[in-house]
C-alpha positions in Angstrom: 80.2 103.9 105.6 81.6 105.3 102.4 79.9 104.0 98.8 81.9 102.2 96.2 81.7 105.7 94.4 83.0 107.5 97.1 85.7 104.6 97.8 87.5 104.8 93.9 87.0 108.8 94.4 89.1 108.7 97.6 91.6 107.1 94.8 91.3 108.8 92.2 91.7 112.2 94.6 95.0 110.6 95.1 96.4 110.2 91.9 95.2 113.6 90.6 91.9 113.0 88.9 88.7 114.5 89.3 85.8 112.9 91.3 82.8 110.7 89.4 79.6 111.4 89.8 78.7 107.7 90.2 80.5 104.8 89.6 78.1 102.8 87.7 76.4 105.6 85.6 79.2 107.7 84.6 80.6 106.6 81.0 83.7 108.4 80.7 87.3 106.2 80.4 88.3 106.8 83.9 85.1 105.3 85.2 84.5 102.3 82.9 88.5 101.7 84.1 88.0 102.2 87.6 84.8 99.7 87.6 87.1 97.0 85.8 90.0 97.7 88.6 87.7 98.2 91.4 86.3 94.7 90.7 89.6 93.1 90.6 90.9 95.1 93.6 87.8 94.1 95.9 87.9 90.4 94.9 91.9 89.9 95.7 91.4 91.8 98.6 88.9 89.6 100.0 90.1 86.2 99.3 93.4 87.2 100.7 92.3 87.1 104.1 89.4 85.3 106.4 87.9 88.9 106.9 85.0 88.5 109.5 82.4 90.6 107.6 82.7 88.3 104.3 82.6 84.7 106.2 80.0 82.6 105.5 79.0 79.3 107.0 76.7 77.3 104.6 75.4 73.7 104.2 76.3 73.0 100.5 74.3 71.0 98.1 75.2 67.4 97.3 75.9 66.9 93.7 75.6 62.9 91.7 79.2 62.1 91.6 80.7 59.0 90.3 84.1 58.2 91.9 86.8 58.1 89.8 89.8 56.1 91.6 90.1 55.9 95.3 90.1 59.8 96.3 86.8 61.0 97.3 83.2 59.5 97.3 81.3 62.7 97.7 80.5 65.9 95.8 79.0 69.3 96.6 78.4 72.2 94.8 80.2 75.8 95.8 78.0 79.3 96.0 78.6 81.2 93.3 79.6 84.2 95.2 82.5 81.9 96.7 85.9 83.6 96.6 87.8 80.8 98.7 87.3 77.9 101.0 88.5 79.2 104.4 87.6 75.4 105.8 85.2 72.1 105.7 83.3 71.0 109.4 84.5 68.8 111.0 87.7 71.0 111.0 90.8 68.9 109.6 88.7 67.4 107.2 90.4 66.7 103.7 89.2 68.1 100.8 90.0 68.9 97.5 88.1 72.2 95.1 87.7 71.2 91.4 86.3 74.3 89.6 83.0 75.2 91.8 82.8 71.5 92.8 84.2 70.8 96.3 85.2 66.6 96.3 85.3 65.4 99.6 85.0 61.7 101.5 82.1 63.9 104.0 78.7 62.3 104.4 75.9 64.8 104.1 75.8 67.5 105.4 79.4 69.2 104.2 79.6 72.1 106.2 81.8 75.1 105.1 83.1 78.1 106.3 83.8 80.2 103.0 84.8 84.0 101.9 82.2 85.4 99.8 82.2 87.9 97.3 81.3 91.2 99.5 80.0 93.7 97.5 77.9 95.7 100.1 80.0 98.7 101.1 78.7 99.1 104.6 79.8 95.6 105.5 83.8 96.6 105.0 85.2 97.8 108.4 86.8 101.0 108.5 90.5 99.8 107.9 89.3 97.4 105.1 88.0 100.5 103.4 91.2 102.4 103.6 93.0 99.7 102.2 91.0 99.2 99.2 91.3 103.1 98.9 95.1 102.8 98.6 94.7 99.4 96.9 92.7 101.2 93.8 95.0 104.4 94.3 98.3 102.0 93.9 96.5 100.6 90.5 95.4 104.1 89.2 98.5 105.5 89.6 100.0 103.3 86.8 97.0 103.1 84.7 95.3 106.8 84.7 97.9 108.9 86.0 100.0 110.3 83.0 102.4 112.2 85.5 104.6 110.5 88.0 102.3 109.8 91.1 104.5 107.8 93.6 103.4 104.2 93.2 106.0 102.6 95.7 104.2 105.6 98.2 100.6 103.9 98.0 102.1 100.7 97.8 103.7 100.5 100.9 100.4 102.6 102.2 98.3 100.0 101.1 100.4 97.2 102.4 100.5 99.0 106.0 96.8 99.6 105.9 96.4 96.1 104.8 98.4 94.7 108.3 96.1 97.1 110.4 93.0 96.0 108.9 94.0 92.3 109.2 95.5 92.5 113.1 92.2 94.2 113.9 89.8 92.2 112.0 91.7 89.2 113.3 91.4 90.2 117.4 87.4 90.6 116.5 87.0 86.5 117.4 87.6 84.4 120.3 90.0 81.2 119.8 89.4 78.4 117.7 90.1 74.5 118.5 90.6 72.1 116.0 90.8 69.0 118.7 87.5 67.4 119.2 89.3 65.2 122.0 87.0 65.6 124.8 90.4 65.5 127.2 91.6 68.6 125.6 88.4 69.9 126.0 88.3 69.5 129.4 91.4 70.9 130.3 90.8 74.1 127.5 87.4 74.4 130.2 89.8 74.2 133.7 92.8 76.7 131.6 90.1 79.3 130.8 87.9 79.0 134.0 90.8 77.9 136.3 88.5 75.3 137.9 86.4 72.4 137.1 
């Protein structure tokens, strides 16, 4: 799996710029603006999408929380690496994210399924890091490149990479049910077993 230096180098080969020798050592303006855009890049990139390798299922910590109106009784406290709430156990449940607070009407436990800020490169699937390759390539191109470099090309790269790495990520988990109705269960069982 490539390293976040090899990643924005696979960019910046793109758009005409020399390789760095490391992405968080190297002081010159290209790197300190390729940590600042990878950053942004990797974090929109994640929290646009449930990708399997950056879900996390937690148990969150029950804050004090005084009520205020009728809307929710309960208050828990979000990780810090949290990117977006993806959902809240039992599925269906309603909920509402105030900052890092999420205010719910849950009895302990609250049980989410979140995206977390991924910053381990050999997590990313292949088409995730080819994305973020054209992603990164799609910003340089307007802010290092002082020649014309084909933005609308990496953008509609990126985008198409983006779909690919989405459709497969997305085929990499079995089918989810939201109806706890143990009659729909039943016949869920019978349709996928074709007997009782």
């Amino acid at each position: 799996m490539a390293s976040s230096t090899q990643i924005v180098n696979m960019a910046l080969l793109k758009v005409g710029h020399g390789p760095l020798i490391s992405l968080d050592l190297d002081e010159s303006e290209v790197a300190v603006t390729a940590r600042a855009v990878y950053d942004l890049c990797l974090d929109d990139m994640l929290a646009a999408h449930p990708w399997n390798f950056a879900n996390q299922r937690v148990s969150l910590p029950q804050l004090t929380y005084t009520q205020v109106g009728d809307a929710w009784t309960y208050a828990y406290q979000l990780p810090n690496d949290c990117l977006r709430v993806h959902s809240v156990e039992p599925l269906g449940a309603q909920f509402e994210i105030n900052g890092r607070v999420l205010l719910c009407n849950l009895a302990p436990p609250a049980v989410v399924t979140y995206m977390r800020r991924e910053s381990d490169t050999t997590m990313f699937t292949p088409l995730f890091t080819m994305a973020l390759v054209y992603r990164l390539a799609m910003e340089f191109s307007t802010t290092l490149s002082a020649r014309d470099t084909h933005t609308s090309n990496f953008t509609q790269q990126y985008f198409g990479k983006l779909q690919e790495a989405k459709a497969a990520d997305g085929q990499e988990e079995g089918p989810r049910y939201e109806d706890d109705n143990p009659l729909a269960a039943q016949r869920r069982w019978y349709d996928e077993e074709g007997t009782f």
